[in-house]
TIKOLKE-737270 format. One record per residue (C-alpha): residue number from 0; residue in three letters; chain; x, y, z. Coordinates in steps of 0.2 Angstrom, whole numbers, padded with zeros to 4 digits. Each point is the difference from the previous one (the first is absolute). Example, Ala and Ser with C-alpha at 12.3 -4.5 7.8 and 13.67 -1.06 7.14 Angstrom:
REM TIKOLKE-737270
- 0 / ALA / A / 0062 / -0022 / 0039
- 1 / SER / A / 0006 / 0017 / -0003
***
This chain:
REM TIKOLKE-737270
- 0 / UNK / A / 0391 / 0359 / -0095
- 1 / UNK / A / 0010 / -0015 / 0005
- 2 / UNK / A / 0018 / 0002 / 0006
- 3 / UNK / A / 0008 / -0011 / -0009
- 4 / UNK / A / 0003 / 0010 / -0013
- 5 / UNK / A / -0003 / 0016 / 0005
- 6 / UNK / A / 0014 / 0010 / -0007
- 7 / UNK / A / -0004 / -0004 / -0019
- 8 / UNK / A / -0020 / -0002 / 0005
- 9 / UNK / A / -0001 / 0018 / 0007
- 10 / UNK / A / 0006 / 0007 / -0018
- 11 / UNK / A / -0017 / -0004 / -0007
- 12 / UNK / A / -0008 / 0014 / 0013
- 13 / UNK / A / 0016 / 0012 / -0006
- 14 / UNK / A / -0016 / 0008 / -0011
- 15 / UNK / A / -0010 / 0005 / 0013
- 16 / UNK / A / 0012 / 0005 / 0010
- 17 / UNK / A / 0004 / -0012 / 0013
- 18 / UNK / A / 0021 / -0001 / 0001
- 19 / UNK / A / 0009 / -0008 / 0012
- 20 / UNK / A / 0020 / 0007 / -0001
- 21 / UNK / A / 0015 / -0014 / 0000
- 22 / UNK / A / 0003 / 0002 / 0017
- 23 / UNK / A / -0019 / -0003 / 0006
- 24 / UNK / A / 0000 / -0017 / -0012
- 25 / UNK / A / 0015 / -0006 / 0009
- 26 / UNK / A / -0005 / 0003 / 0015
- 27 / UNK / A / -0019 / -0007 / -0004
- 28 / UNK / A / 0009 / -0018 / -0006
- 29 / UNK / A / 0010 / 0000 / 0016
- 30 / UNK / A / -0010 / 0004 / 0015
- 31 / UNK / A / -0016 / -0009 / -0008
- 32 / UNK / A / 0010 / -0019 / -0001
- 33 / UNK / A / 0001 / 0005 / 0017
- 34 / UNK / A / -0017 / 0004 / 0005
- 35 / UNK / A / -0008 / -0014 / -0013
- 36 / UNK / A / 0011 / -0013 / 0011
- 37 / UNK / A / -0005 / 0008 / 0019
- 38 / UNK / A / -0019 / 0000 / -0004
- 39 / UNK / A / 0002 / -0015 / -0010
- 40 / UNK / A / -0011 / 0006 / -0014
- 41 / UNK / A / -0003 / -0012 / -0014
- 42 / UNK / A / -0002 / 0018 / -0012
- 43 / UNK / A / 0007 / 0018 / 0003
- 44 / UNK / A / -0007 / 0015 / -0011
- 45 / UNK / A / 0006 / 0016 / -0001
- 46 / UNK / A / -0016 / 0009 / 0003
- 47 / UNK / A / 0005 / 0020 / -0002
- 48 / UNK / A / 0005 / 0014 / 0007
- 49 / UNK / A / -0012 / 0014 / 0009
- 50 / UNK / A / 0010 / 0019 / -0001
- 51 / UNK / A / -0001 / 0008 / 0017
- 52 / UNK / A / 0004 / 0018 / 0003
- 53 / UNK / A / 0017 / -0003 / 0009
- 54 / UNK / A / 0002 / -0020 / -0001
- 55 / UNK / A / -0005 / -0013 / -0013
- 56 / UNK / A / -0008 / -0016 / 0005
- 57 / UNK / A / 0005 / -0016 / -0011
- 58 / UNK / A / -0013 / -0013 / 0001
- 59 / UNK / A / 0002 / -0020 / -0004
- 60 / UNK / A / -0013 / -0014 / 0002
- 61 / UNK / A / 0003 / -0019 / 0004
- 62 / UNK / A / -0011 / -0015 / -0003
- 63 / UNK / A / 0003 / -0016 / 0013
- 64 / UNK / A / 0006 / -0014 / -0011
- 65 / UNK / A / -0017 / -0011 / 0004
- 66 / UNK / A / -0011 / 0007 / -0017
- 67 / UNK / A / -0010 / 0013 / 0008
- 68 / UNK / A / -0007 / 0012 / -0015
- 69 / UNK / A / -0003 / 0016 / 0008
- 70 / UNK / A / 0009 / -0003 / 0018
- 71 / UNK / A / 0015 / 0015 / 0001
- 72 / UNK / A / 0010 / 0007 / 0013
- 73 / UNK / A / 0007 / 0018 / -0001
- 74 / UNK / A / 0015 / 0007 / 0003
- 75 / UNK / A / 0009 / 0017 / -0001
- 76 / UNK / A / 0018 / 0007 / 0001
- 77 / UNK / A / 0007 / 0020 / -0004
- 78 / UNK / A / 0018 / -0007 / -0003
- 79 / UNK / A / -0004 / -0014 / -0010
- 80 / UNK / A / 0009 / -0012 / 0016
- 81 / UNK / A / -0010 / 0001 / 0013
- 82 / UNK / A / -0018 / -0006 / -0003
- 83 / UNK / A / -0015 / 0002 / 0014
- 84 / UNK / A / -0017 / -0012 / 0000
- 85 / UNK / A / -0015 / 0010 / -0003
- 86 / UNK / A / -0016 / -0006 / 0011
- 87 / UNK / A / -0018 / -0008 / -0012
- 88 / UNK / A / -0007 / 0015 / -0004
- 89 / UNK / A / -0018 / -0002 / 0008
- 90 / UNK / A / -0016 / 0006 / -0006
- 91 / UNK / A / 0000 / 0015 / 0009
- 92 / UNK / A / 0017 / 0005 / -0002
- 93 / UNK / A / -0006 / -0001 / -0020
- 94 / UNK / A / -0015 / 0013 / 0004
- 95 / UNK / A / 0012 / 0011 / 0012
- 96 / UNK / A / 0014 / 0003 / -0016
- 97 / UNK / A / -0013 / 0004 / -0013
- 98 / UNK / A / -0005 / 0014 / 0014
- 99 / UNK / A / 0018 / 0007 / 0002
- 100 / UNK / A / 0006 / 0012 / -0013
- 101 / UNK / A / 0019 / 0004 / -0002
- 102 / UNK / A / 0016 / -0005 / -0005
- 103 / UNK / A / 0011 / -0014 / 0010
- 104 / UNK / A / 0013 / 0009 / 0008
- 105 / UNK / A / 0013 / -0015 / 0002
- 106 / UNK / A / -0001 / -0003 / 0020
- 107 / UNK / A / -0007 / -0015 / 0003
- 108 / UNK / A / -0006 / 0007 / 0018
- 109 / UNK / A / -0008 / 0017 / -0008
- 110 / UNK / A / -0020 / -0001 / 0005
- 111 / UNK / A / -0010 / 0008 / -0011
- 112 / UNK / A / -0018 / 0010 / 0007
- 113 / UNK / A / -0016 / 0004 / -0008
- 114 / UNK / A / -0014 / 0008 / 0006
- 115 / UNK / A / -0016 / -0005 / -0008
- 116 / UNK / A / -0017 / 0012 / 0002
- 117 / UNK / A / -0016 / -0010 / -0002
- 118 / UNK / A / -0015 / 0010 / -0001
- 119 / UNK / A / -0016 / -0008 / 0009
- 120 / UNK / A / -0017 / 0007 / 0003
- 121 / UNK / A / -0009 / 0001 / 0020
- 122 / UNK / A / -0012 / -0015 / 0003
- 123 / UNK / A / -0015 / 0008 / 0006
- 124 / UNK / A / -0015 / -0006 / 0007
- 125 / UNK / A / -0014 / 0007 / -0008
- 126 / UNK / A / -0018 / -0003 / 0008
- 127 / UNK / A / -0014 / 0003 / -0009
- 128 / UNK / A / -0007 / 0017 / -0003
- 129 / UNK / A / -0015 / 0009 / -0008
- 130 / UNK / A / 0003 / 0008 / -0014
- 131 / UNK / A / 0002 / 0018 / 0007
- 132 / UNK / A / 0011 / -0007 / 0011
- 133 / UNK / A / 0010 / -0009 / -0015
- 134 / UNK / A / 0002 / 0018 / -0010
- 135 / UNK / A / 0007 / 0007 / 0012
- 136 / UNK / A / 0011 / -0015 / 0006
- 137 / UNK / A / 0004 / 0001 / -0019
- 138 / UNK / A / 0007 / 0019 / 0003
- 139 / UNK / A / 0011 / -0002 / 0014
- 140 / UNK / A / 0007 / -0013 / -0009
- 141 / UNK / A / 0007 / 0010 / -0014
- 142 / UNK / A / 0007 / 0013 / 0013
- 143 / UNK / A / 0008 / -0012 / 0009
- 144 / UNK / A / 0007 / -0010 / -0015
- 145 / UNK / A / 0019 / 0004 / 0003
- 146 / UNK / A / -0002 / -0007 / 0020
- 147 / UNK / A / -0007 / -0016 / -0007
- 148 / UNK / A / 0013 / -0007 / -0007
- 149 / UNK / A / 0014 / -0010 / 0010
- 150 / UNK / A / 0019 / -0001 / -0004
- 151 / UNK / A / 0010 / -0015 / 0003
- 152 / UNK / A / 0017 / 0000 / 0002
- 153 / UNK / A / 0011 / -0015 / 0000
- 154 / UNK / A / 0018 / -0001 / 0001
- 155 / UNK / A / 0008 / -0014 / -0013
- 156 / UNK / A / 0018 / -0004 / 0003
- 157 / UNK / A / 0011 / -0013 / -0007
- 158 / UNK / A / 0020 / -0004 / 0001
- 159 / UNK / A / 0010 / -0001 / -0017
- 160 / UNK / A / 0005 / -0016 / 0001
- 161 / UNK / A / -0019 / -0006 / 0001
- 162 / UNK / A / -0005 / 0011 / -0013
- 163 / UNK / A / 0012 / -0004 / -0014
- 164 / UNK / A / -0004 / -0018 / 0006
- 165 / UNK / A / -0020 / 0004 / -0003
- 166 / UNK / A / 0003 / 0011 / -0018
- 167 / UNK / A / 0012 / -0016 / -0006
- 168 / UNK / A / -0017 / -0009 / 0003
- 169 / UNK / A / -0007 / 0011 / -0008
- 170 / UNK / A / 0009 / 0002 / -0015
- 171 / UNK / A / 0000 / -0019 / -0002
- 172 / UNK / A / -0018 / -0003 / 0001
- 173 / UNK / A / -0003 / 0015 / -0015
- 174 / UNK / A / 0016 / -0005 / -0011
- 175 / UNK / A / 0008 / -0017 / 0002
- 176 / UNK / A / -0001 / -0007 / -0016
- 177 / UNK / A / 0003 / -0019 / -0009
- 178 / UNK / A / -0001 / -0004 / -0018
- 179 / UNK / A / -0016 / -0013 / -0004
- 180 / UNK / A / 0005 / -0019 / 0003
- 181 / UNK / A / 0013 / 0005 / 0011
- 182 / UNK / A / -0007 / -0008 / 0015
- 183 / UNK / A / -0013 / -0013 / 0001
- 184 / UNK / A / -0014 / -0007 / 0011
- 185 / UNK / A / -0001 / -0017 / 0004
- 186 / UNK / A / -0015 / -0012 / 0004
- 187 / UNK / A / 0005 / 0003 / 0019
- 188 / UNK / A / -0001 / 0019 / -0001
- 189 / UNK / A / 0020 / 0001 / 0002
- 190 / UNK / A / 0007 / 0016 / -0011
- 191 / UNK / A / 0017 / -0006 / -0008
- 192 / UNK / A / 0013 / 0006 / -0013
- 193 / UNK / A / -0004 / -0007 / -0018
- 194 / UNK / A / 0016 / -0010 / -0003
- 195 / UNK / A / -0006 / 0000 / -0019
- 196 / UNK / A / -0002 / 0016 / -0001
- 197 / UNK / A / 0012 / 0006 / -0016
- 198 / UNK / A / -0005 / 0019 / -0001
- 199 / UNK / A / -0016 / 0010 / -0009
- 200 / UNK / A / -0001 / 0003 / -0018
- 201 / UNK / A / 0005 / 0017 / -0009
- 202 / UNK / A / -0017 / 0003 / 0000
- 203 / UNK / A / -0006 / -0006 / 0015
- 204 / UNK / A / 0012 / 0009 / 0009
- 205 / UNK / A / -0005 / 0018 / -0009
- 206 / UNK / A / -0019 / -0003 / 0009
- 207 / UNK / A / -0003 / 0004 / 0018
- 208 / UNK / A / -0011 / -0015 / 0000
- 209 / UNK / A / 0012 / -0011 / 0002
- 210 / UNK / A / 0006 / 0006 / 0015
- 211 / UNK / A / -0007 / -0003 / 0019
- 212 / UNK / A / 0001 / 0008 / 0016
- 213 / UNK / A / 0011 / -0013 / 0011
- 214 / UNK / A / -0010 / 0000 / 0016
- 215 / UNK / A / -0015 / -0009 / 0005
- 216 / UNK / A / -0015 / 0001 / -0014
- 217 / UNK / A / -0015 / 0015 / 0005
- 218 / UNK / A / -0008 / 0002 / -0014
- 219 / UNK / A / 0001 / -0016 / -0009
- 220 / UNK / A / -0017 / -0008 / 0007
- 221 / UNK / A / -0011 / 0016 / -0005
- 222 / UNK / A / 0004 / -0003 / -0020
- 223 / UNK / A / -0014 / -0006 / -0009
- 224 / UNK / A / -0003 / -0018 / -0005
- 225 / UNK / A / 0002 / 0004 / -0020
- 226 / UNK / A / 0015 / 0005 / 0006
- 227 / UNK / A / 0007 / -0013 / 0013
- 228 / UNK / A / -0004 / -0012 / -0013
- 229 / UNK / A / 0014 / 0004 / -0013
- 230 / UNK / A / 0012 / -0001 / 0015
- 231 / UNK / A / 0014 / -0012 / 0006
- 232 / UNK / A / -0005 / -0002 / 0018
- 233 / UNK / A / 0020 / -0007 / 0002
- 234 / UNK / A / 0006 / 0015 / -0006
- 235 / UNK / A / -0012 / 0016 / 0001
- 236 / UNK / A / -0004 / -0002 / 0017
- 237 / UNK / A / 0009 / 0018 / 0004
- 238 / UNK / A / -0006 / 0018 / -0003
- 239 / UNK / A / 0001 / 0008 / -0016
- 240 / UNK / A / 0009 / 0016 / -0002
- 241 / UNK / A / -0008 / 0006 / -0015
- 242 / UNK / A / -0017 / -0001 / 0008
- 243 / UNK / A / 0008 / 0014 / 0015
- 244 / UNK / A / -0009 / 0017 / 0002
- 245 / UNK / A / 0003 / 0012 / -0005
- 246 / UNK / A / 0002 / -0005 / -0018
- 247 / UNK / A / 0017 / 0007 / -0003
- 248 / UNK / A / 0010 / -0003 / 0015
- 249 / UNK / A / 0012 / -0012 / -0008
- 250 / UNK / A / 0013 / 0006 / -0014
- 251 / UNK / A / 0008 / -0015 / -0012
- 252 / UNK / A / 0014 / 0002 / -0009
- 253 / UNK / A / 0012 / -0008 / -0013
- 254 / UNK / A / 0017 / 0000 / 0000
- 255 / UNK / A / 0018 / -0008 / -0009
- 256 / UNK / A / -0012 / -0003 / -0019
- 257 / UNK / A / -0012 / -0009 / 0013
- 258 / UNK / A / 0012 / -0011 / 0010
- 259 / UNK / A / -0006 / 0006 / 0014
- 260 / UNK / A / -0016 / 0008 / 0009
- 261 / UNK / A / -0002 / 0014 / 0014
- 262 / UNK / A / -0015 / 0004 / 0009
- 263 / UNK / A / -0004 / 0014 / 0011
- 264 / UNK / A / -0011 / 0004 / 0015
- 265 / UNK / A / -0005 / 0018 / -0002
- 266 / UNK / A / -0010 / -0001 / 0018
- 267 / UNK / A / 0017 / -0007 / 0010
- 268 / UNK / A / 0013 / 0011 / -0011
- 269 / UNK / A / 0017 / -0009 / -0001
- 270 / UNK / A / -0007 / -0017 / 0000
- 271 / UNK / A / 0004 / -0010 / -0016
- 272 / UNK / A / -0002 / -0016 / -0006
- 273 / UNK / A / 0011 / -0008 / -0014
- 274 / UNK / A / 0001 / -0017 / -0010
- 275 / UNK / A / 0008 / -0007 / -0016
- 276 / UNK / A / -0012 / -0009 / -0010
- 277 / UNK / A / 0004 / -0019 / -0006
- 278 / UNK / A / 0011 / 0000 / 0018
- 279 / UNK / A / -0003 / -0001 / 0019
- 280 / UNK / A / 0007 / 0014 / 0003
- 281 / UNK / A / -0011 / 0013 / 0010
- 282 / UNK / A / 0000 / 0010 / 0015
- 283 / UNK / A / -0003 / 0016 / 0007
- 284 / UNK / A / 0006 / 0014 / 0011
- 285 / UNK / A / -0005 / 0014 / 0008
- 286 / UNK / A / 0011 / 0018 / 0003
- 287 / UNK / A / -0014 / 0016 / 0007
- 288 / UNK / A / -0003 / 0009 / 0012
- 289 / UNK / A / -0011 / -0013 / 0008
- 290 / UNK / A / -0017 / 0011 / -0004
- 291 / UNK / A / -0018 / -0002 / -0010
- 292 / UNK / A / -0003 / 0010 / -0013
- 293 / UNK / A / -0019 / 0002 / 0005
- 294 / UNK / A / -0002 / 0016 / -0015
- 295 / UNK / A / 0001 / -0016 / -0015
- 296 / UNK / A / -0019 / -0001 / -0003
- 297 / UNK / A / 0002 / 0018 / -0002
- 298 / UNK / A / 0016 / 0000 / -0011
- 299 / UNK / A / -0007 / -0014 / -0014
***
């Protein structure tokens, strides 16, 4: 959600719960003219807010002013003043927070320990035998069942700070969302924003198939060519969400007589997505606890 006009903009996620009281817009509009100047960011979004058990952690995202589609920089703040750069989140930063369980408990120098138990069986050598000698090789291998297996034990431990860093990742790469013809690819592969972009149709905009996942394209080159050929290769060159599994993961919802359009993440709860059709105006935000609901393939 861009800053801009963040105090009427977040009144469109009033629905689902995400508020922001008089004295936190304030404080939003002042202190992030401030940090959009310092970094020199060409765009400053409001990205969410991730509720920690003694501290919340307000999140904001910058673009550099060179066009650069998916390049962001991260920051955080608990007083809505004083904002902090959060390090790339790497690959195995990623894998290490789906590992840790828990709630953030708002220290940024907290570190979080899990102990993971793999279960392995004994390489044996095993030289060839008669068969009397194999029966009864065969025995003493069900008595000793329980003695071979192997237990591995390893220690995963992670700060806060790089963890909240890794589950933004995260919950960008599973929920960032853009309406269709939003953004374009050019003949040089450049990503940019579609200045003639003027908004999706009432119609359009009630179907989760005309909207993308805003990172870069996985599953775009494993469509078939039936389908691949009704598409426009300028402007469907991102992920689809409808085609997400499970089947049911996203919730799409009308409100104001249709003016305007909320959609849901049921995996990352407290992530949602809005846009007024016939407009520009989108965005998104997120306000959780910061964990997966792994149970949804159950709960459909």
């Amino acid at each position: 959600m861009n800053v801009r006009n963040l105090h009427l903009n977040i009144d469109f996620l009033g629905s689902s719960g995400v508020v922001l009281s008089t004295e936190q817009k304030s404080t939003l509009q002042s202190s992030l003219t401030v940090v959009q100047h310092n970094e020199n960011f060409g765009d400053l979004y409001f990205w969410g807010k991730i509720l920690g058990l003694n501290k919340d952690y307000y999140i904001i995202q910058g673009t550099p002013k060179e066009p650069s589609a998916f390049e962001r920089k991260t920051l955080y703040s608990q007083d809505c003043m004083n904002w902090g750069l959060l390090i790339p989140a790497t690959e195995d930063m990623k894998k290490q927070a789906k590992v840790i369980t828990g709630r953030f408990t708002g220290d940024p120098a907290y570190e979080f320990e899990k102990t993971i138990i793999s279960v392995r069986n004994k390489e044996k050598e095993t030289p060839e035998l008669s068969v009397e000698a194999e029966e009864e090789e065969e025995e003493e291998e069900e008595e000793d069942d329980d003695e071979s297996l192997d237990l591995d034990q390893k220690t995963v431990s992670m700060k806060e700070e790089d963890r909240m860093a890794a589950v933004i990742a995260n919950i960008d790469a599973d929920t960032a969302l853009v309406p269709r013809g939003a953004y374009v690819l050019d003949s040089l592969g450049k990503i940019y924003k579609n200045r003639l972009f003027e908004g999706l149709s009432p119609f359009e905009a009630s179907k989760l198939d005309y909207y993308f996942h805003f990172r870069k394209p996985s599953f775009v080159d494993h469509r078939t060519l039936i389908v691949r050929a009704d598409l426009d290769r300028a402007i469907d060159f991102m992920d689809n969400i409808s085609e997400d599994i499970p089947r049911g993961c996203w919730s799409i919802q009308q409100e104001r007589g249709g003016s305007l359009v909320t959609i849901r993440s049921l995996y990352w709860v407290g992530y949602t997505f809005y846009h007024m059709p016939r407009t520009t105006e989108y965005g998104s935000a997120y306000v959780g606890t910061g964990e997966k609901n792994i149970d949804l393939p159950f709960m459909l």
